[in-house]
N, C-alpha and C positions, 0 to 999 in steps of 0.2 A: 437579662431582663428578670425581673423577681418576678413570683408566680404568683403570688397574692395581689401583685399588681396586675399582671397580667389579667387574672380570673376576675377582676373586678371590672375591667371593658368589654366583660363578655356581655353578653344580653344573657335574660332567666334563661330563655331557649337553648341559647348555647350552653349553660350549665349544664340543663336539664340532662342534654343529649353526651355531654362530656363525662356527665356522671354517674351516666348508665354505659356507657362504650369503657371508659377505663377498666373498672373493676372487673367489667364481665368479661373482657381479653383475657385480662393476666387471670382470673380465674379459668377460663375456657382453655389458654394456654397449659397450666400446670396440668389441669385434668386429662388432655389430650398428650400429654408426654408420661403420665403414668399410666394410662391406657395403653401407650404405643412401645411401651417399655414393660409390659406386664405386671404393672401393678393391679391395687384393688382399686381402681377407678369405677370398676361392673359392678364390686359392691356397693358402693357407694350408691350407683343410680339403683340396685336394687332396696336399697332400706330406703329410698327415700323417695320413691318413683310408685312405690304400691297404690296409692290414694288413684294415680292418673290413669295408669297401663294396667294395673292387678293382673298383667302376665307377662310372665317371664323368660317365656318361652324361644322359640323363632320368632317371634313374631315383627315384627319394626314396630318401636314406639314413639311417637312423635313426641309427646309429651315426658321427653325423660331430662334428667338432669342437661346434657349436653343439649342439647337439640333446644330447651329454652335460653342454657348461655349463646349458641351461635345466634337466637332471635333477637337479646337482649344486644348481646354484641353489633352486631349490622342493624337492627335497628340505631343505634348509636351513634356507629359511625358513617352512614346513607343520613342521617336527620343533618350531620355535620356537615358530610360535604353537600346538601341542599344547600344549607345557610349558605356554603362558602361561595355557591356559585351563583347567589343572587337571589335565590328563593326566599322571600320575605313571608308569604301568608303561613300559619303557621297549621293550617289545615293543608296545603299542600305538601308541606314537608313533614308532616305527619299521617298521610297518604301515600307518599317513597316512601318515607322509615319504613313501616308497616307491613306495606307489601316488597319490598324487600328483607324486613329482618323475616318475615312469613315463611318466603320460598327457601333463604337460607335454613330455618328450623327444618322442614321439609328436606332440604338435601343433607342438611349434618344426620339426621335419623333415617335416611336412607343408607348415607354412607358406613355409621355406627352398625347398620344391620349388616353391610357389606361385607365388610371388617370381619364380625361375629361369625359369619356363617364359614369363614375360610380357617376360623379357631377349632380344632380339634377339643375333645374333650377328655382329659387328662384320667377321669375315670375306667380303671379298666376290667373288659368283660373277659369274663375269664371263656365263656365258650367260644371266641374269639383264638381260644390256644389250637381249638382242634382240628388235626393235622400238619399243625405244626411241628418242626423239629428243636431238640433241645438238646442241652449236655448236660449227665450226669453228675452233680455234683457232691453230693455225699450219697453214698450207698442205697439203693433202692431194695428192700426186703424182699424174696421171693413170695408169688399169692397172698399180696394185701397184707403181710405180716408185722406193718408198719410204713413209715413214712419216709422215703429219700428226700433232697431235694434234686433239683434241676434248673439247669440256667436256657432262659430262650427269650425270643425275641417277639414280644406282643405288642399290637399297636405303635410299633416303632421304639418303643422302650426295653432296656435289657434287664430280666425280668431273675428272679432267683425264688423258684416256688416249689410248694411242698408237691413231692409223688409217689404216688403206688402205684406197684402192677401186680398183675395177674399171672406174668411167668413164671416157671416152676424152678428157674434160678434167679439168684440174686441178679441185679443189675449194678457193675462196679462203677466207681467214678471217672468219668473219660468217657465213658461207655455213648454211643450218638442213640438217640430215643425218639418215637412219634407220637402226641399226644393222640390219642383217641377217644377220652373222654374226658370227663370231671364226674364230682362228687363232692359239693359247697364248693371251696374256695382249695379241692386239690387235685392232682392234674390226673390221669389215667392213662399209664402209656407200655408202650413194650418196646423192645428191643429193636433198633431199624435193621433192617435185613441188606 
């Protein structure tokens, strides 16, 4: 069947509603496979979601990029299978659409909130080191005399950061260490016993 034929026995109604369910899919589709793939999907609702939510917090946004494709989307395709199952008044089938693409937006921006809250946050705190253990990896100056580094393990990540200590010998490389402070962004530690 050619499609130009086909789209031409549609009624306007069926357009209408074909032509807002296609596009919003396949867009809703890509978005949610680079979201779920760890793309910038989050930026995306963030440059373009500020006019609606203005926070970007925890918060669940109902009005975000996703959450209008999933309304657009089932809106669409609820107006369609109306038509298909005999609904002619076009107030009623646009009363399903409605209140279903509705409750869909509502549960895509719930489950988007879902999702976010089980994402960690890739930014890391360094006071998060302390008491931590680590390994010496270039030579540690005895009493602050300069900067070693050290390799450990913060927020799940294997970390290679700058350290002083305060003992009155060196600390060599190999050497096993426990942070017990910081000072900006370097580590504070001594010797594990």
């Amino acid at each position: 069947m050619d499609i130009s034929a086909w789209w031409d026995t549609l009624t306007t109604l069926q357009k209408i509603h074909w032509g807002i369910a296609l596009p919003s899919t396949i867009i809703f589709v890509i978005q949610l496979i680079i979201t779920l793939t760890g793309g910038d999907a989050d930026d995306m609702d963030a440059d373009h979601d500020g006019d609606f939510d203005g926070d970007h917090g925890d918060g669940m946004h109902i009005f975000s990029v996703k959450s209008i494709l999933a309304f657009l989307m089932f809106y669409g395709w609820s107006g369609l299978a109306a038509i298909q199952y005999g609904m002619i008044t076009w107030w009623t089938i646009t009363l399903i659409s409605l209140g279903i693409g509705v409750l869909m937006m509502m549960f895509t921006a719930w489950l988007f909130f879902m999702l976010f809250k089980l994402q960690e946050s890739g930014t890391m705190k360094i006071e998060n080191a302390i008491g931590k253990q680590g390994e010496v990896y270039l030579t540690i100056p005895a009493k602050k005399n300069g900067a070693g580094k050290i390799q450990i393990i913060i927020q799940g990540s294997y970390r290679t950061l700058d350290a002083l200590t305060e003992d009155t010998e060196d600390i060599k490389t190999g050497t096993f260490v426990e942070v017990i402070d910081f000072i900006n962004d370097t580590l504070i530690v001594k010797r594990k016993r």
